[in-house]
Backbone as XML, in Angstrom:
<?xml version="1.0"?>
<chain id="A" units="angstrom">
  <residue number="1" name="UNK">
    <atom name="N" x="-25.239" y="7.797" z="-64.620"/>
    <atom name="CA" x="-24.856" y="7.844" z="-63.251"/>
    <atom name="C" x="-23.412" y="8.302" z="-63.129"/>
  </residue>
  <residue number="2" name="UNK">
    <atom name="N" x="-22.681" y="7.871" z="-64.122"/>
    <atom name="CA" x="-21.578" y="7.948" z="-63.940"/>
    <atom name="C" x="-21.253" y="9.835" z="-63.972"/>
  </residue>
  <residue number="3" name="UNK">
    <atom name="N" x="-22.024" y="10.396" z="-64.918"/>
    <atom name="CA" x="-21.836" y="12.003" z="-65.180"/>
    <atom name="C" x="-22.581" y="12.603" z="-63.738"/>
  </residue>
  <residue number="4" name="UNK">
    <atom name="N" x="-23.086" y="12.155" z="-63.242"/>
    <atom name="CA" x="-23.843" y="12.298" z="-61.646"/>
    <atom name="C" x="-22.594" y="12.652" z="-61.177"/>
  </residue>
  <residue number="5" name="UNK">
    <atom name="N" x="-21.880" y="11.450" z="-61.085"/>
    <atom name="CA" x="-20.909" y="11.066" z="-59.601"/>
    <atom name="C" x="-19.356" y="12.118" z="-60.182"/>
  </residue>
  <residue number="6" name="UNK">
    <atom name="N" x="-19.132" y="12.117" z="-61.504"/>
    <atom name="CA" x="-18.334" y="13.045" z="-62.270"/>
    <atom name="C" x="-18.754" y="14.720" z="-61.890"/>
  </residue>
  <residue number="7" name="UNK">
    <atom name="N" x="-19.951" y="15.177" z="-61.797"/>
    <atom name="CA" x="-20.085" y="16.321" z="-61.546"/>
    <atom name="C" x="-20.412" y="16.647" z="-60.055"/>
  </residue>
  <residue number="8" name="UNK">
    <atom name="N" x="-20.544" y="15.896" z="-59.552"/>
    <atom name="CA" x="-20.422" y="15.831" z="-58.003"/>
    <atom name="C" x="-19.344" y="16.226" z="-57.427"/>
  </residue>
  <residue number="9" name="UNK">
    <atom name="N" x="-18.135" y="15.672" z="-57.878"/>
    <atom name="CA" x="-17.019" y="15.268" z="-57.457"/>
    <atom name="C" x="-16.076" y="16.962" z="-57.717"/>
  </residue>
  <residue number="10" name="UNK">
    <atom name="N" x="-16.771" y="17.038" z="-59.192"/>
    <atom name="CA" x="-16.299" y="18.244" z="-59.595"/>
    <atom name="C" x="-16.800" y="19.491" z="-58.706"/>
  </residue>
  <residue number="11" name="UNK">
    <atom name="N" x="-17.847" y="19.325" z="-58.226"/>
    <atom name="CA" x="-18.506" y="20.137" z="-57.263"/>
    <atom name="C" x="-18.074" y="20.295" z="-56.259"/>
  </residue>
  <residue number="12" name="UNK">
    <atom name="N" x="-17.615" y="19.430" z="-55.208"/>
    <atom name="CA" x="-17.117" y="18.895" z="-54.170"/>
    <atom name="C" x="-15.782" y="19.613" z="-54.824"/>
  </residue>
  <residue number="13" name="UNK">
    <atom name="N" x="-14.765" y="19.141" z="-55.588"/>
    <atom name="CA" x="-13.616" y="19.812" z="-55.146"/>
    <atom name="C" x="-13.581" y="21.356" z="-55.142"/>
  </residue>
  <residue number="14" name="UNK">
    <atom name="N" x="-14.337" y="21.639" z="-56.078"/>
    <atom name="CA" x="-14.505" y="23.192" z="-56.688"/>
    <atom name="C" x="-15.147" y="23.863" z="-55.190"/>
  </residue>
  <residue number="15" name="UNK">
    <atom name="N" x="-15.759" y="23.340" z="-54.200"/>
    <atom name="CA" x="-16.520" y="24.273" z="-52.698"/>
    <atom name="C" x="-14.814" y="23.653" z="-52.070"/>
  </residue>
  <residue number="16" name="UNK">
    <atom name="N" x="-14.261" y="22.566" z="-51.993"/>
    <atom name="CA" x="-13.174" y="21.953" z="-51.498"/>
    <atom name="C" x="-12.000" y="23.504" z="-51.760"/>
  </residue>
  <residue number="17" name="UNK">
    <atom name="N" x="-11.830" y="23.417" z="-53.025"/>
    <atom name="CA" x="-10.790" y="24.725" z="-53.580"/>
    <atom name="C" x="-11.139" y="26.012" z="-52.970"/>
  </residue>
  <residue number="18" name="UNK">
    <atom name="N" x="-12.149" y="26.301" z="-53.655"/>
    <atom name="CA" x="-12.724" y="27.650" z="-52.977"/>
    <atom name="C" x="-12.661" y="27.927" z="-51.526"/>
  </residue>
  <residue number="19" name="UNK">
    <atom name="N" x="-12.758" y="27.077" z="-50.827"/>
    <atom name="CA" x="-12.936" y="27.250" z="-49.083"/>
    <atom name="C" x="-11.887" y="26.107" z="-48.579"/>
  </residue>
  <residue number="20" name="UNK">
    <atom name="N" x="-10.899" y="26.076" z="-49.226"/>
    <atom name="CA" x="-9.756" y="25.426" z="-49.144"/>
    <atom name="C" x="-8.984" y="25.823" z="-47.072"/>
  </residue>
  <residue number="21" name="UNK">
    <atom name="N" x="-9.185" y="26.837" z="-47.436"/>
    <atom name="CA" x="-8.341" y="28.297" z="-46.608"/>
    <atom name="C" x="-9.183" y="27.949" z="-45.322"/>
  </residue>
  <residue number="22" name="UNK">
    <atom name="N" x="-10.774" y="28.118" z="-45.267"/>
    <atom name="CA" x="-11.208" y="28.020" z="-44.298"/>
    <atom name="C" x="-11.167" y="26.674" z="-43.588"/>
  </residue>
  <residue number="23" name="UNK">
    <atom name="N" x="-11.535" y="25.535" z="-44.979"/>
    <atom name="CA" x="-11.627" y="24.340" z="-44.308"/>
    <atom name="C" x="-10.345" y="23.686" z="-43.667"/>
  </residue>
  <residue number="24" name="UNK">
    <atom name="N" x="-9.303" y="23.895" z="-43.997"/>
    <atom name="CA" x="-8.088" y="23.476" z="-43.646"/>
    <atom name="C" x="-7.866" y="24.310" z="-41.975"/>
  </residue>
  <residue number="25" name="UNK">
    <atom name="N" x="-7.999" y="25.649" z="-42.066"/>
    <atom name="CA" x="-8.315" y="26.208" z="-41.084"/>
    <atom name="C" x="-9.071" y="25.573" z="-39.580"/>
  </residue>
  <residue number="26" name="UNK">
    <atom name="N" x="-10.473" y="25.404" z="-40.722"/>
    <atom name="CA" x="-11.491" y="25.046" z="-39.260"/>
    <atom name="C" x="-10.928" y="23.559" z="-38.945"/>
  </residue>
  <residue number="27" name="UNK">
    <atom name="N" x="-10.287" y="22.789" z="-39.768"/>
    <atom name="CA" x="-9.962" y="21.070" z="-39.488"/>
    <atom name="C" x="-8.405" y="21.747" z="-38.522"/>
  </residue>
  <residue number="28" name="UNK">
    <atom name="N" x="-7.816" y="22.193" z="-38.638"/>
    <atom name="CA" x="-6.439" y="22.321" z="-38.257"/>
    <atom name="C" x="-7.258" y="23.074" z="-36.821"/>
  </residue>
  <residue number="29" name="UNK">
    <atom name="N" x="-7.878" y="23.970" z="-36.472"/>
    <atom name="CA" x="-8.324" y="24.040" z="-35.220"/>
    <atom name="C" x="-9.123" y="22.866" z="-34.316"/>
  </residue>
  <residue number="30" name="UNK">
    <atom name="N" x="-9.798" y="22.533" z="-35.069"/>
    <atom name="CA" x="-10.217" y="21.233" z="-34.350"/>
    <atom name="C" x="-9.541" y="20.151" z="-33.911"/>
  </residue>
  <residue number="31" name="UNK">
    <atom name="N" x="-8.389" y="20.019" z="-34.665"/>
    <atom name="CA" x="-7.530" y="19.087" z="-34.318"/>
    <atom name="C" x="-6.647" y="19.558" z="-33.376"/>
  </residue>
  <residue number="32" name="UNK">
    <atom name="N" x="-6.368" y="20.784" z="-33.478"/>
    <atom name="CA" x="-5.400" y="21.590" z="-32.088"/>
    <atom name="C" x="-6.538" y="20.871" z="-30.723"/>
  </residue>
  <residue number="33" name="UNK">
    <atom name="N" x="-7.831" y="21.257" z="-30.844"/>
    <atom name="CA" x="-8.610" y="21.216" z="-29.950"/>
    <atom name="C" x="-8.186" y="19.883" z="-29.458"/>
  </residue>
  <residue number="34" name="UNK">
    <atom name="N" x="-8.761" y="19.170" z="-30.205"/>
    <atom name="CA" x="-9.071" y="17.274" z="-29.717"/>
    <atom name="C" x="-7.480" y="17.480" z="-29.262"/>
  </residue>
  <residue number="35" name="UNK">
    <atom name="N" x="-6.458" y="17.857" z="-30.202"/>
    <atom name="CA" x="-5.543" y="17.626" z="-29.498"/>
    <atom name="C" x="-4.976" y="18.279" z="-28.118"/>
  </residue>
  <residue number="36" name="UNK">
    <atom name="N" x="-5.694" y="19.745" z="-28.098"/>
    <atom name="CA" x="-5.217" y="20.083" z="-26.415"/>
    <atom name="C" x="-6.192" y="18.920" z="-25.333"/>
  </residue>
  <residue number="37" name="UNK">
    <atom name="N" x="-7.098" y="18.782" z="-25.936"/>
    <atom name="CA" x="-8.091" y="17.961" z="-25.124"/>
    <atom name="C" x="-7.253" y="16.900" z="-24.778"/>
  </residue>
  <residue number="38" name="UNK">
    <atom name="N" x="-7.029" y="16.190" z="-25.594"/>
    <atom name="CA" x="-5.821" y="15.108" z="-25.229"/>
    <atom name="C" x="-5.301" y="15.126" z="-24.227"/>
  </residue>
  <residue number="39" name="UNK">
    <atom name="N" x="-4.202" y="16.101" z="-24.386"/>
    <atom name="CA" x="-3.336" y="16.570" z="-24.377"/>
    <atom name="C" x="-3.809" y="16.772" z="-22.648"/>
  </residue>
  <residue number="40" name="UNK">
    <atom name="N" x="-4.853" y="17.757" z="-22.290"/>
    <atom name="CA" x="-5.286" y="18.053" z="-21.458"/>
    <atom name="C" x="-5.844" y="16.885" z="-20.393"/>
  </residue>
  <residue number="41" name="UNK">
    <atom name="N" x="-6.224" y="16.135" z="-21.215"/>
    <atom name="CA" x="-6.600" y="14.518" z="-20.634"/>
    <atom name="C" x="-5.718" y="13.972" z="-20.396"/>
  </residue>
  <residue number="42" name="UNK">
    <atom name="N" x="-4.660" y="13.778" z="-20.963"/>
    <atom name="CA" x="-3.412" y="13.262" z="-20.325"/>
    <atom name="C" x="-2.614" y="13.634" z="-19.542"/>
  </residue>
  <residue number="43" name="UNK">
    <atom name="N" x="-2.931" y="14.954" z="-19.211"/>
    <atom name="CA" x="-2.573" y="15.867" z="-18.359"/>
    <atom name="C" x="-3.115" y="15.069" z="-17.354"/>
  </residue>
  <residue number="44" name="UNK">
    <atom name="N" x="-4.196" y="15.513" z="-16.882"/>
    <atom name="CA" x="-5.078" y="15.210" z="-15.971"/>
    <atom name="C" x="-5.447" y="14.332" z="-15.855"/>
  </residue>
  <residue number="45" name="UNK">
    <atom name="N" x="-5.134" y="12.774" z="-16.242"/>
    <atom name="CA" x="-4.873" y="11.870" z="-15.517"/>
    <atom name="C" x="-3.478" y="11.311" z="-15.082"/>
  </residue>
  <residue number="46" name="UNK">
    <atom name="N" x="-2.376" y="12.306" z="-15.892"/>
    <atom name="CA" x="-1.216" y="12.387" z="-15.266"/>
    <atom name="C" x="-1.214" y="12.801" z="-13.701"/>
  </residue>
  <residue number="47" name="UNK">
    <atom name="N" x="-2.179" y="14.256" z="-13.496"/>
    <atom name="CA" x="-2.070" y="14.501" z="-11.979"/>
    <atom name="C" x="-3.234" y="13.364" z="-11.280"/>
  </residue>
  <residue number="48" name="UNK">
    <atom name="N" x="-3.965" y="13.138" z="-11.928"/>
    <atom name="CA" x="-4.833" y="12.164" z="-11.044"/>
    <atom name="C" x="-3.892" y="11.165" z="-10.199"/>
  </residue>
  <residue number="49" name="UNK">
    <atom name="N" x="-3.271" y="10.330" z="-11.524"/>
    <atom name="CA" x="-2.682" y="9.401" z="-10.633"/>
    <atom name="C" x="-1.238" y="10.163" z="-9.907"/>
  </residue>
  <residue number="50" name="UNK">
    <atom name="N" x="-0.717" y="11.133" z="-9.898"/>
    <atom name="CA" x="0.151" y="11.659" z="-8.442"/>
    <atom name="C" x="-1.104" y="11.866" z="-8.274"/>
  </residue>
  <residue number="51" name="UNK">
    <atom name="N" x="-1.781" y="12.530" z="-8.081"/>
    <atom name="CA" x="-2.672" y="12.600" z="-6.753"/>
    <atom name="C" x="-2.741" y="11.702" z="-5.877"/>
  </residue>
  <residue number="52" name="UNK">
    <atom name="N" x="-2.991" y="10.735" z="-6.326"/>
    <atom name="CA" x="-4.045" y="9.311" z="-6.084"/>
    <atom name="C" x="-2.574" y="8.375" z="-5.188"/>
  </residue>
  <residue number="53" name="UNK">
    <atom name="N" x="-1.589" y="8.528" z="-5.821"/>
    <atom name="CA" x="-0.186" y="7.895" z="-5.369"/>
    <atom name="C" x="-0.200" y="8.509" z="-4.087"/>
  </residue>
  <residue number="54" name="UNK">
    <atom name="N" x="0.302" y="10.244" z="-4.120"/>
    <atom name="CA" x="0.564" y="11.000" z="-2.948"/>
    <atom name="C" x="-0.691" y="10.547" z="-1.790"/>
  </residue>
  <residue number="55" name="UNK">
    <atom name="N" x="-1.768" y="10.661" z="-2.062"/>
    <atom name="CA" x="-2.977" y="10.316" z="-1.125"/>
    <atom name="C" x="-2.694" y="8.482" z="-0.796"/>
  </residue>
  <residue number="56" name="UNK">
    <atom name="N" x="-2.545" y="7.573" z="-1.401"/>
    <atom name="CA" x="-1.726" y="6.594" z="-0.487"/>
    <atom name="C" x="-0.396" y="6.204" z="0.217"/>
  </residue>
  <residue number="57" name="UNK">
    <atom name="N" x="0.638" y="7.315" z="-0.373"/>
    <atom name="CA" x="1.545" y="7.165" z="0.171"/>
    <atom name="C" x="1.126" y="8.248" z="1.619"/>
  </residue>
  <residue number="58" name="UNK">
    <atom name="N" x="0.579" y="8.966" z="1.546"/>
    <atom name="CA" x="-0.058" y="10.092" z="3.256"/>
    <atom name="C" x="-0.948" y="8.936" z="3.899"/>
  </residue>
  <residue number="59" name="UNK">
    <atom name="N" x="-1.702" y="7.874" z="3.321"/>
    <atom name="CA" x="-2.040" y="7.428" z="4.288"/>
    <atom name="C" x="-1.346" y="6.222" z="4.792"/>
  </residue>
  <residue number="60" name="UNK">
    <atom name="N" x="-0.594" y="5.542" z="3.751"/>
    <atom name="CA" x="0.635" y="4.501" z="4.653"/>
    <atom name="C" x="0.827" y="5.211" z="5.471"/>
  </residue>
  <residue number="61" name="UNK">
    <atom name="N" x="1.703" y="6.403" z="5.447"/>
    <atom name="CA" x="2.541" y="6.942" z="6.629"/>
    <atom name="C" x="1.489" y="7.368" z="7.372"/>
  </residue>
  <residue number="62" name="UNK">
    <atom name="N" x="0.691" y="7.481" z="7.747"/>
    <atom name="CA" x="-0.453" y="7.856" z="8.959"/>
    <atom name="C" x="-0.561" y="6.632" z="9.495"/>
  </residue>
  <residue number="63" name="UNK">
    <atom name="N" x="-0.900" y="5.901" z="9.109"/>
    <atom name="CA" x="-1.173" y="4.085" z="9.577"/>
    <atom name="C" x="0.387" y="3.765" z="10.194"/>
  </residue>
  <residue number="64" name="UNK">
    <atom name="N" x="1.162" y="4.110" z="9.255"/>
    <atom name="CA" x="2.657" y="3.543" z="10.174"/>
    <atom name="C" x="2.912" y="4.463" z="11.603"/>
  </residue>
  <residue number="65" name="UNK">
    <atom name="N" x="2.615" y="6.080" z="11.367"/>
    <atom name="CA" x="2.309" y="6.474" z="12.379"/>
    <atom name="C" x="1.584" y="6.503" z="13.721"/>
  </residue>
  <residue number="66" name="UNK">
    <atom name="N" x="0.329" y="5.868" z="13.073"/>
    <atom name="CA" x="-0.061" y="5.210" z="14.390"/>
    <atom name="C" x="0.246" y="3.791" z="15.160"/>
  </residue>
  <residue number="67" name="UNK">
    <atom name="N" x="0.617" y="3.047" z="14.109"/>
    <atom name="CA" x="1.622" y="2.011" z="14.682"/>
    <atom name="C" x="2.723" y="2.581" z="15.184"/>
  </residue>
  <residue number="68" name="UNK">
    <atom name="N" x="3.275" y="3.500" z="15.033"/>
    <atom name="CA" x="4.927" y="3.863" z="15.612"/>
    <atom name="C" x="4.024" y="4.354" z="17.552"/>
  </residue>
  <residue number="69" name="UNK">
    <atom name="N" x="3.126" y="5.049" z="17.285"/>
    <atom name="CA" x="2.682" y="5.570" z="18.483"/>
    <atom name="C" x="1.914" y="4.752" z="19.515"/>
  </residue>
  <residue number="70" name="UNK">
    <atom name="N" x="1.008" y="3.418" z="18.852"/>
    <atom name="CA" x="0.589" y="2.524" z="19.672"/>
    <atom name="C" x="2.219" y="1.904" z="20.737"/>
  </residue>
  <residue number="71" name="UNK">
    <atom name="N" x="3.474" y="1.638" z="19.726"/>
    <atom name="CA" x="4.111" y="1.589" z="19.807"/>
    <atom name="C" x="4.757" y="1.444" z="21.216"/>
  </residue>
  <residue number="72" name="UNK">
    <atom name="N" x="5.209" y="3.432" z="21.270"/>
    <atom name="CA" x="5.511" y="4.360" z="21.787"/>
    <atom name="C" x="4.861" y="4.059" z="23.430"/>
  </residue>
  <residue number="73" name="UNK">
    <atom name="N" x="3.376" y="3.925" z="23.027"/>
    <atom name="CA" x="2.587" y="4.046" z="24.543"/>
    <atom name="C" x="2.808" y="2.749" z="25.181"/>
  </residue>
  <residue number="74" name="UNK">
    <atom name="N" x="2.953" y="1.452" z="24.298"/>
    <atom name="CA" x="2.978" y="0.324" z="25.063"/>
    <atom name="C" x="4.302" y="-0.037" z="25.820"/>
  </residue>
  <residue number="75" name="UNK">
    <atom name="N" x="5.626" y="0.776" z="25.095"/>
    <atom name="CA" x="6.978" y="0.996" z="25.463"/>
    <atom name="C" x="6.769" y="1.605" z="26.893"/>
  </residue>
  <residue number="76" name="UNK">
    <atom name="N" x="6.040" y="2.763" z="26.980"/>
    <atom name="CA" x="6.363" y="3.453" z="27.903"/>
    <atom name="C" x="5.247" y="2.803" z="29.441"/>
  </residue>
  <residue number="77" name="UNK">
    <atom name="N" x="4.339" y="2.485" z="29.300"/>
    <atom name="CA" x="3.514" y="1.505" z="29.821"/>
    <atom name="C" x="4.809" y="0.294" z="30.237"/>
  </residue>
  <residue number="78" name="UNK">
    <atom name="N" x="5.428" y="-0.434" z="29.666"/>
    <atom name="CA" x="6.282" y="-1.647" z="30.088"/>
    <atom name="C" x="7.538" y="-1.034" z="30.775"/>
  </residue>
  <residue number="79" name="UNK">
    <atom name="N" x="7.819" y="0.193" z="30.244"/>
    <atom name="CA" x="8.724" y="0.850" z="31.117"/>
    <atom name="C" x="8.376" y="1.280" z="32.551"/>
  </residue>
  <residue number="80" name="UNK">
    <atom name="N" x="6.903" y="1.889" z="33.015"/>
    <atom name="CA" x="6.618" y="2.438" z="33.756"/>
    <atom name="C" x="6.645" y="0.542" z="35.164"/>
  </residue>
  <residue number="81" name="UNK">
    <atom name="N" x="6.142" y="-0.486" z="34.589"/>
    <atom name="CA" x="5.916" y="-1.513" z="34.867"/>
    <atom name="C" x="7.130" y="-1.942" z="35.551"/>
  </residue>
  <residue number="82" name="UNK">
    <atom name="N" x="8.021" y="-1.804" z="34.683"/>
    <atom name="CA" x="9.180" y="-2.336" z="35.031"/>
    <atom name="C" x="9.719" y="-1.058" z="36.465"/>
  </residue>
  <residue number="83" name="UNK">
    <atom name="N" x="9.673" y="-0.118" z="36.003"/>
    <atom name="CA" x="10.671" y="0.743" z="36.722"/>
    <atom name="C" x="9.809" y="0.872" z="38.443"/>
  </residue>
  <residue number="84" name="UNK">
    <atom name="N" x="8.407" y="-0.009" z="38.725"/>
    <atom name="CA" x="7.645" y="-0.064" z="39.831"/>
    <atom name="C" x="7.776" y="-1.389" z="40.172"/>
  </residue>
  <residue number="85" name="UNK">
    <atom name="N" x="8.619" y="-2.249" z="39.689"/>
    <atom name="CA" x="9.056" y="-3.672" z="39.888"/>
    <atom name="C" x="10.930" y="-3.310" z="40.574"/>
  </residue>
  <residue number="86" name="UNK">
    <atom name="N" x="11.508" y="-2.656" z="39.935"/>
    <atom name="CA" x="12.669" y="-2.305" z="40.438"/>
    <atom name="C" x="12.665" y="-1.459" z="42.081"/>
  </residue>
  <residue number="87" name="UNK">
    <atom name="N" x="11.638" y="-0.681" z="42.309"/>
    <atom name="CA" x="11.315" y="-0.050" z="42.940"/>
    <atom name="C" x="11.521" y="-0.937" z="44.323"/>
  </residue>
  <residue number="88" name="UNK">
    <atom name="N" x="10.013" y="-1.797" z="44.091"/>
    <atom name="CA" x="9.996" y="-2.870" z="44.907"/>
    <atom name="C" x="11.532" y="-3.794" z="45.073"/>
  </residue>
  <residue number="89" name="UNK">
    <atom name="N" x="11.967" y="-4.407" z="44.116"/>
    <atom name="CA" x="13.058" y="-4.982" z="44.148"/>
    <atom name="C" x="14.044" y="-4.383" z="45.267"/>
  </residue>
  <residue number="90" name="UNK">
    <atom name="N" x="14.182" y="-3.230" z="44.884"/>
    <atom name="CA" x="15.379" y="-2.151" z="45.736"/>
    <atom name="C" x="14.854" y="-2.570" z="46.615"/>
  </residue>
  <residue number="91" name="UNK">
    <atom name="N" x="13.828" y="-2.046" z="47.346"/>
    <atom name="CA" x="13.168" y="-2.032" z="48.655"/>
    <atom name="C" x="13.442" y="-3.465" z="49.047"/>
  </residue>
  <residue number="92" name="UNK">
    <atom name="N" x="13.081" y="-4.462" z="48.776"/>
    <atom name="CA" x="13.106" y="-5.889" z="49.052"/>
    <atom name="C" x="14.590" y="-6.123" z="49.719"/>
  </residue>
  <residue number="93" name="UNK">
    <atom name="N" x="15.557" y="-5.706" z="48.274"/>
    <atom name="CA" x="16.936" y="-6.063" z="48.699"/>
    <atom name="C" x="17.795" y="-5.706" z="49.950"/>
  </residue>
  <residue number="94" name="UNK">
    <atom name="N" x="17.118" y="-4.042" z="50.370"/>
    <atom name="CA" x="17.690" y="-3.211" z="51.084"/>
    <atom name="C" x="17.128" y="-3.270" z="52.544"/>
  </residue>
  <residue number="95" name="UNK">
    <atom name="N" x="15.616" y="-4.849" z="52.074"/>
    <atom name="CA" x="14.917" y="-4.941" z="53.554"/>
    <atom name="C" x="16.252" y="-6.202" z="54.292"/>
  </residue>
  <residue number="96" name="UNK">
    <atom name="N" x="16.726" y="-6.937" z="53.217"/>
    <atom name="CA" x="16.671" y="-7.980" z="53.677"/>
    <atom name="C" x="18.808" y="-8.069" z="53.897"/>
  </residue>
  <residue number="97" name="UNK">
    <atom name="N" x="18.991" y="-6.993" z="53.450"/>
    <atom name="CA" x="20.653" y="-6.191" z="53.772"/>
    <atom name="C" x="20.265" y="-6.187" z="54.962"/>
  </residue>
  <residue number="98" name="UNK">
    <atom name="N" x="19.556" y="-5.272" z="55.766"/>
    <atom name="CA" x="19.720" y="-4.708" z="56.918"/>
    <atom name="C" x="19.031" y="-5.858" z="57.671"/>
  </residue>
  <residue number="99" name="UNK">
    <atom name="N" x="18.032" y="-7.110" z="57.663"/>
    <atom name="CA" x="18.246" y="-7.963" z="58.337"/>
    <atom name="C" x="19.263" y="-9.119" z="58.623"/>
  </residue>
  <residue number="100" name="UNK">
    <atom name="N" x="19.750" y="-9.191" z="57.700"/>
    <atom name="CA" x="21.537" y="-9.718" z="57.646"/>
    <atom name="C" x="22.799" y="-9.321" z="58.196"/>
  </residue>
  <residue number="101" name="UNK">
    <atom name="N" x="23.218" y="-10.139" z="59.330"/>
    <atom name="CA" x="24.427" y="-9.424" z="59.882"/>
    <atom name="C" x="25.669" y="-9.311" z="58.735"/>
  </residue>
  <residue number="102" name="UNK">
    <atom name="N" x="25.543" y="-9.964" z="57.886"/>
    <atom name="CA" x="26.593" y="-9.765" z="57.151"/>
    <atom name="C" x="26.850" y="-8.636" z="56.595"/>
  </residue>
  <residue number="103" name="UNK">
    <atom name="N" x="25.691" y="-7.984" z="56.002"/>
    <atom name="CA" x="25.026" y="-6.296" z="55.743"/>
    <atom name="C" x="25.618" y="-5.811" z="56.588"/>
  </residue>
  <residue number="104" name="UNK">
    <atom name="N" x="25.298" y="-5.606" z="57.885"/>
    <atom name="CA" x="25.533" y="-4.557" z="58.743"/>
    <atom name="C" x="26.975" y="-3.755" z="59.089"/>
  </residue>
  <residue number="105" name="UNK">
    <atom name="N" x="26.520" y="-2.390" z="58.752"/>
    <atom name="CA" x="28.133" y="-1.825" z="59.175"/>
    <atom name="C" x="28.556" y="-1.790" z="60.005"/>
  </residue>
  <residue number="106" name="UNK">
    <atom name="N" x="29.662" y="-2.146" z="60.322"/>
    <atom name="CA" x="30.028" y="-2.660" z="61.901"/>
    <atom name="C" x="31.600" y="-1.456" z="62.148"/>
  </residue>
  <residue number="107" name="UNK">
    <atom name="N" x="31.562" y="-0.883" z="63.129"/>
    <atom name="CA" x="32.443" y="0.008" z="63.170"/>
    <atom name="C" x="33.872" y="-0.811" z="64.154"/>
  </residue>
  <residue number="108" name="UNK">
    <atom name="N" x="34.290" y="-1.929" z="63.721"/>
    <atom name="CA" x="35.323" y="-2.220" z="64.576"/>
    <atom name="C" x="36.391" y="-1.825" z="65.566"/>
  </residue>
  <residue number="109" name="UNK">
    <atom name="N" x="36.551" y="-0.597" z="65.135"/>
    <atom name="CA" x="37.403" y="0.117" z="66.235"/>
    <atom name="C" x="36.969" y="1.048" z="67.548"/>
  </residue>
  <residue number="110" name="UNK">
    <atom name="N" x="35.570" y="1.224" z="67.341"/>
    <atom name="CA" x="34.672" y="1.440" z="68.494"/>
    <atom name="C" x="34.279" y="-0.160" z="68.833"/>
  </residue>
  <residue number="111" name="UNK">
    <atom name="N" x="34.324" y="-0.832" z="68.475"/>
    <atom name="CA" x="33.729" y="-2.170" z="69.193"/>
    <atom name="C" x="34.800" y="-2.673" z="70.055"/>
  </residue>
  <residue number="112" name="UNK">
    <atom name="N" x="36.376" y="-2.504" z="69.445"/>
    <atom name="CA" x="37.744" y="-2.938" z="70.382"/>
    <atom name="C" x="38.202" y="-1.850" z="71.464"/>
  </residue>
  <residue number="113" name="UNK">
    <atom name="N" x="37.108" y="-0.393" z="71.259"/>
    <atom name="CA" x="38.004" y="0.366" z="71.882"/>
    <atom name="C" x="36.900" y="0.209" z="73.530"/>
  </residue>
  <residue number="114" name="UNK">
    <atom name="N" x="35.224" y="-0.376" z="72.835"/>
    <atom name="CA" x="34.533" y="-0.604" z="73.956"/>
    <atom name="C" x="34.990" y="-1.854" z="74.876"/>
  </residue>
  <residue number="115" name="UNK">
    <atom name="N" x="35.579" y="-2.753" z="73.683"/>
    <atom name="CA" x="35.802" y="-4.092" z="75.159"/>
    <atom name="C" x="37.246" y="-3.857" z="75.439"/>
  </residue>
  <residue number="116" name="UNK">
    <atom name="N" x="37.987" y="-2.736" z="75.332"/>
    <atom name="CA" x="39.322" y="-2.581" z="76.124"/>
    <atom name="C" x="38.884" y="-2.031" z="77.078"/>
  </residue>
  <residue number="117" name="UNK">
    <atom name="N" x="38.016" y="-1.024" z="76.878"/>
    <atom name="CA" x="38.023" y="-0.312" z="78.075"/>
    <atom name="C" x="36.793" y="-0.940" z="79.175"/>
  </residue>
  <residue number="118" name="UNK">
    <atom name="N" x="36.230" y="-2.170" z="78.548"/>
    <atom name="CA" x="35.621" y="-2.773" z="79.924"/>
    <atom name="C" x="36.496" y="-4.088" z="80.333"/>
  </residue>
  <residue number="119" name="UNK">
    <atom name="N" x="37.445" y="-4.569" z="79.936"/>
    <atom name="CA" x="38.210" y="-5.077" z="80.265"/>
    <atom name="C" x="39.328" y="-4.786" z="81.115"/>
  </residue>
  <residue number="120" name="UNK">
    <atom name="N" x="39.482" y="-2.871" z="80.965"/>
    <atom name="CA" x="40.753" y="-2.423" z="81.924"/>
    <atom name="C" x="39.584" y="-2.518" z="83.206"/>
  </residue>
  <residue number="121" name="UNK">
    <atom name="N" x="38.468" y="-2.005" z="83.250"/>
    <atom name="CA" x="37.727" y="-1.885" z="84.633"/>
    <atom name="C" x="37.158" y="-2.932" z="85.346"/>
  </residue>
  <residue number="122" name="UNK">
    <atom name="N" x="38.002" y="-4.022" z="84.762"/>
    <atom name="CA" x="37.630" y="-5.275" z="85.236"/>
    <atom name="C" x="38.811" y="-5.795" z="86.489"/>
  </residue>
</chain>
């Protein structure tokens, strides 16, 4: 057995020697391969995950965007509210000026120049 495994071996290196060139060859391409593959795989789950990042960071900011704009409308809604409360207010204030003598513009020097002169024709 032992001259078996002795001339085997001898066999094996002797196709090993002989096709030294190719086999080193075809192993050194294959290993480029697996290794662009890798290589290529690590690539590409390098862009996966930016992908995958960029595609949640676009949709935070869409979601914050529509929070900024629900926002926006309920601002302008409480503004519109308010500025039809002032409205009224004015109006209210400006009813209740002109029922107040204290409000009223009073032109004093036509009022002294009317009771002088019904006082001279008296």
């Amino acid at each position: 057995m032992q001259g078996w495994v002795n001339s085997n071996l001898r066999a094996t290196s002797v196709c090993v020697d002989s096709g030294s060139a190719a086999l080193h060859s075809k192993q050194e391409k294959e290993y480029f391969t697996m290794n662009s593959d890798m290589d290529g795989d690590t690539e590409n789950q390098v862009e996966l995950e930016e992908k995958t990042r960029l595609i949640n960071q676009v949709l935070e900011l869409q979601h914050t965007l529509e929070d900024l704009s629900a926002r926006v409308d309920a601002v302008k809604e409480e503004n519109l509210k308010l500025k039809s409360e002032n409205q009224v207010l004015g109006q209210y204030i400006e009813n209740l000026m002109s029922a107040s003598s204290v409000f009223q513009t009073t032109d004093t020097k036509s009022k002294r120049k009317t009771t002088k002169g019904i006082k001279k024709e008296k």
